[in-house]
C-alpha positions as CSV (number, residue, x, y, z in Angstrom):
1,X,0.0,0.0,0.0
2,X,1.5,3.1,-1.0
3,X,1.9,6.8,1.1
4,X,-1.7,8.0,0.0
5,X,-3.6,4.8,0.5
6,X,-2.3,4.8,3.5
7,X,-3.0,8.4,4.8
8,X,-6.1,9.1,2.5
9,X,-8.8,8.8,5.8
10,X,-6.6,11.3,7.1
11,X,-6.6,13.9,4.6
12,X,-8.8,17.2,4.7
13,X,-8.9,20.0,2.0
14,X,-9.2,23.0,3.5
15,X,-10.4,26.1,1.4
16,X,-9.9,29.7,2.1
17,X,-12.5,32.3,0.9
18,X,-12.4,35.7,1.3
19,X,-16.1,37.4,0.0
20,X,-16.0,35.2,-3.1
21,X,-18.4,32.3,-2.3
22,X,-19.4,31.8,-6.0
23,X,-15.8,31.3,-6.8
24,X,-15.1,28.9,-3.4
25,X,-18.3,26.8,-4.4
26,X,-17.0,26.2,-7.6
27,X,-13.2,24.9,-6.4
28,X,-15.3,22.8,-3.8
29,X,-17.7,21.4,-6.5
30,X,-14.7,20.7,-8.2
31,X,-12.7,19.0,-6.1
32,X,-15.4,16.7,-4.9
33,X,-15.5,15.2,-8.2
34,X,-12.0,14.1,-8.1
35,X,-11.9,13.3,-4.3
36,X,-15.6,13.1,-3.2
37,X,-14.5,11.2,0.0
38,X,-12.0,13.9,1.7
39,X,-13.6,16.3,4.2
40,X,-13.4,20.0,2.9
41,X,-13.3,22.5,5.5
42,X,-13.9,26.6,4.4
43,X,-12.6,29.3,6.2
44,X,-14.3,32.5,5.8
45,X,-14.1,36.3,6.9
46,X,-17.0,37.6,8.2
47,X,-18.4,40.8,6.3
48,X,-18.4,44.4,7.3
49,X,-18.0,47.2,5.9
50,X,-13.9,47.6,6.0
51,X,-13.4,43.9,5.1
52,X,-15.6,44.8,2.0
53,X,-13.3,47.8,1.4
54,X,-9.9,46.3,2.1
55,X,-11.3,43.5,-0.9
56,X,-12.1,46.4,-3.5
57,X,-8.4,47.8,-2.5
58,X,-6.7,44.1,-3.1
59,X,-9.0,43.0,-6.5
60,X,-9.4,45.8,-8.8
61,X,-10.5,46.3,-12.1
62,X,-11.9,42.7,-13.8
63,X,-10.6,40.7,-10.7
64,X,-14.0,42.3,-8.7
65,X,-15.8,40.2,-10.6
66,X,-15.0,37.5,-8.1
67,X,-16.8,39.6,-4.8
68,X,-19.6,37.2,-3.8
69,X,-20.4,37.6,0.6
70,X,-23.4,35.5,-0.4
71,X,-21.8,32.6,2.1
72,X,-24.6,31.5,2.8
73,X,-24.0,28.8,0.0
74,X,-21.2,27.2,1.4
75,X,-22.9,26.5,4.3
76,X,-24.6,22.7,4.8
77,X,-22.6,20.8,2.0
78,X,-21.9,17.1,2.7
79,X,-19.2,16.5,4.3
80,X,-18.1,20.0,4.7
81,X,-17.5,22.3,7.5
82,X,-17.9,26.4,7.3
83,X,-15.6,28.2,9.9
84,X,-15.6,32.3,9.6
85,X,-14.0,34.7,11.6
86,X,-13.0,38.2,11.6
87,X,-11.0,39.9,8.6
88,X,-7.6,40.8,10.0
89,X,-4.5,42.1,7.2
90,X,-3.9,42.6,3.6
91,X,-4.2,39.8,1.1
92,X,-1.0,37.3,2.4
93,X,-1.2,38.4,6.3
94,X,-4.7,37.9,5.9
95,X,-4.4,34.6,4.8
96,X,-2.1,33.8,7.3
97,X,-4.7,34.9,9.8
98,X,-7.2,33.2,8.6
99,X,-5.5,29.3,8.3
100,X,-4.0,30.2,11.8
101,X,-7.4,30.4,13.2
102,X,-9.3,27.8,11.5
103,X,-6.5,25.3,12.5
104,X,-7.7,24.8,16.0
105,X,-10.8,22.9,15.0
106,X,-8.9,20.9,12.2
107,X,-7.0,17.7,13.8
108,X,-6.1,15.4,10.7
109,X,-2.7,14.8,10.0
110,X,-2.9,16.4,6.3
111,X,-4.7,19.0,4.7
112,X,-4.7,20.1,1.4
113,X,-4.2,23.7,0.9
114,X,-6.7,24.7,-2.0
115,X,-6.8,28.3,-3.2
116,X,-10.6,29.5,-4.4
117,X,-9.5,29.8,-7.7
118,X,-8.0,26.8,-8.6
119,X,-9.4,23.6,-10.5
120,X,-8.3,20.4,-11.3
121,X,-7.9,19.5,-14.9
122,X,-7.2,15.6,-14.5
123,X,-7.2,13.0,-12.2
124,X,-4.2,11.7,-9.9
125,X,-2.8,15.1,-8.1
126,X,-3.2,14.2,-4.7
127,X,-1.5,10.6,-5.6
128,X,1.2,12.8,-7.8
129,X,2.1,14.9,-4.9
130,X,1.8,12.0,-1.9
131,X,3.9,10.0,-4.3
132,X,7.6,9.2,-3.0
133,X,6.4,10.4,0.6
134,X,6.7,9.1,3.7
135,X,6.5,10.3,8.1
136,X,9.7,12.3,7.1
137,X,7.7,14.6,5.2
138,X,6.2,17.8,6.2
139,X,4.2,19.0,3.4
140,X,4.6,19.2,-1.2
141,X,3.9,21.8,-3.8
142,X,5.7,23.9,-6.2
143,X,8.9,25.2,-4.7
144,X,8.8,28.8,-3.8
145,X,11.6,29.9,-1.4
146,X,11.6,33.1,0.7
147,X,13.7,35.8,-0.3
148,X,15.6,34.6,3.3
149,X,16.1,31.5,1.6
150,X,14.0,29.7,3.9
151,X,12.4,26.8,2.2
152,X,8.7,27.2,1.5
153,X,5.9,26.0,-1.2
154,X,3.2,27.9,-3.3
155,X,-0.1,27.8,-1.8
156,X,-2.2,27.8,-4.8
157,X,-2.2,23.9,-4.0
158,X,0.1,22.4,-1.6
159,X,0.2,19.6,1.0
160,X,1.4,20.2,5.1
161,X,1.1,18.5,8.2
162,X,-1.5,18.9,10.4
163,X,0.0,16.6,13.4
164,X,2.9,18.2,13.0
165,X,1.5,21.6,13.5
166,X,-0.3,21.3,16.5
167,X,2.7,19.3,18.0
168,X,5.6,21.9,17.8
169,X,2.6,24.5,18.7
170,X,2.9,26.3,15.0
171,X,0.8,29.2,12.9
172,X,0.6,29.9,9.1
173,X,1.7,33.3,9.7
174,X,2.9,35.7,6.8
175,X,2.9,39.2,5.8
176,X,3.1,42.6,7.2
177,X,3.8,41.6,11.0
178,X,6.6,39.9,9.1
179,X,8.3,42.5,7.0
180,X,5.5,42.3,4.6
181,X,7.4,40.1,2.2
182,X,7.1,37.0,3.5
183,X,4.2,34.0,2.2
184,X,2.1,33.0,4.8
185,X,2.6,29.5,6.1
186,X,6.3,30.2,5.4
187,X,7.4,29.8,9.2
188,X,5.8,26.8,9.7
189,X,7.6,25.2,6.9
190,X,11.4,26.8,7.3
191,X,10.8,25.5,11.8
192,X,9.8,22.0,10.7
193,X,12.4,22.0,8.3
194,X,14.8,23.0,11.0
195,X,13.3,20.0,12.9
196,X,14.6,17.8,10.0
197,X,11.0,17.2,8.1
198,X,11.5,17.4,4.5
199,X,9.6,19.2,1.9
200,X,8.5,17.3,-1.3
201,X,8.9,19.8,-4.6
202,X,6.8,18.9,-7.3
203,X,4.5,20.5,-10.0
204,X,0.7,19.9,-8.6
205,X,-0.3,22.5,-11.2
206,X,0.5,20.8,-14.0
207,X,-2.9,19.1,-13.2
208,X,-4.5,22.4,-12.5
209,X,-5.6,25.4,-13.9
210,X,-5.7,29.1,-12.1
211,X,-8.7,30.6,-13.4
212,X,-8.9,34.2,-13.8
213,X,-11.7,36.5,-15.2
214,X,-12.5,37.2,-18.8
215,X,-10.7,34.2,-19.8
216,X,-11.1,30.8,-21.5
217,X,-10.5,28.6,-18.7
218,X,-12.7,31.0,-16.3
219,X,-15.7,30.7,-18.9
220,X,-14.8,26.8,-18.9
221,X,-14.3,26.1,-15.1
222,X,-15.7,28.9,-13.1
């Protein structure tokens, strides 16, 4: 039995949204036709009126298209779980923020990091990336280093440890607090590499697509 059969009733995909619902509810419709056993969990700002405005000052011009606070629609899917809490930083300090609090209430020993706007072209990623893997392994994705060097993966899709996390008592910080350079989950990854994990760098994308607006594969997979 390989790394992934193995682990596989132990893997959640969690999905962060940030006043897009439309756009989350299509990467979670999405990825439950590739993997319609793995819990998905969203986390979610709530909406006022300055997260609405700090949104509008992120995504300008055709990226608005994505605003949707309409979350009412991720709420009640099978096997899914809807966590929102306040807003708190710009766009990757944000994020950060967000995954560090929704991480209390998720236990498994991997999640899937899934950004809104991704979607799966062709089957096998989660196998691809899991592939070669073993306990030595803290997380996989694309390689995408600090500028410190520190070793670190893109989080359009990726792979990391949940165990791990609440063991050594981690965050997904990133961003301003940080020198406002600096990708959030980025920490985590450099300290458990310092612990002697190892990060798996691979090409999950290559069975992906990033959508973006007024194009082909946003008409096709939004």
């Amino acid at each position: 039995m390989n790394y992934y059969e193995k682990n596989k009733k132990d893997i959640v995909c969690l999905i962060p949204t940030w006043l897009c619902a439309g756009l989350t509810l299509g990467a979670f419709n999405n990825f439950r036709r590739y993997y319609p056993d793995v819990p998905v969990f969203f986390i979610d700002d709530e909406y006022s009126e300055d997260a609405v405005n700090k949104f509008h000052q992120t995504y300008k011009g055709s990226h608005a298209e994505i605003f949707d606070p309409d979350s009412t629609k991720l709420i009640g899917l099978p096997n899914s779980a809807y966590i929102r809490v306040p807003h708190e930083g710009m766009e990757t300090e944000g994020h950060g923020n967000a995954i560090t609090k929704a991480m209390p209430l998720i236990r498994h020993k991997w999640i899937v990091h899934l950004s809104a706007d991704v979607r799966f072209t062709r089957e096998g990623v989660l196998e691809y990336m899991f592939d070669g893997m073993n306990n030595n392994y803290c997380g996989a994705g694309e390689r995408h280093d600090s500028l410190e060097g520190w070793p670190n993966v893109a989080k359009e899709l990726c792979l990391y440890r949940g165990d791990l996390y609440h063991k050594y008592g981690l965050n997904f910080f990133g961003g301003g607090k940080l020198g406002g350079h600096i990708d959030c989950g980025t920490l985590m990854y450099r300290d458990l590499v310092e612990k002697g994990y190892k990060l798996k760098y691979c090409d999950p994308m290559s069975y992906a697509v990033h959508i973006r607006p007024n194009t082909e594969n946003w008409d096709k997979y939004y």
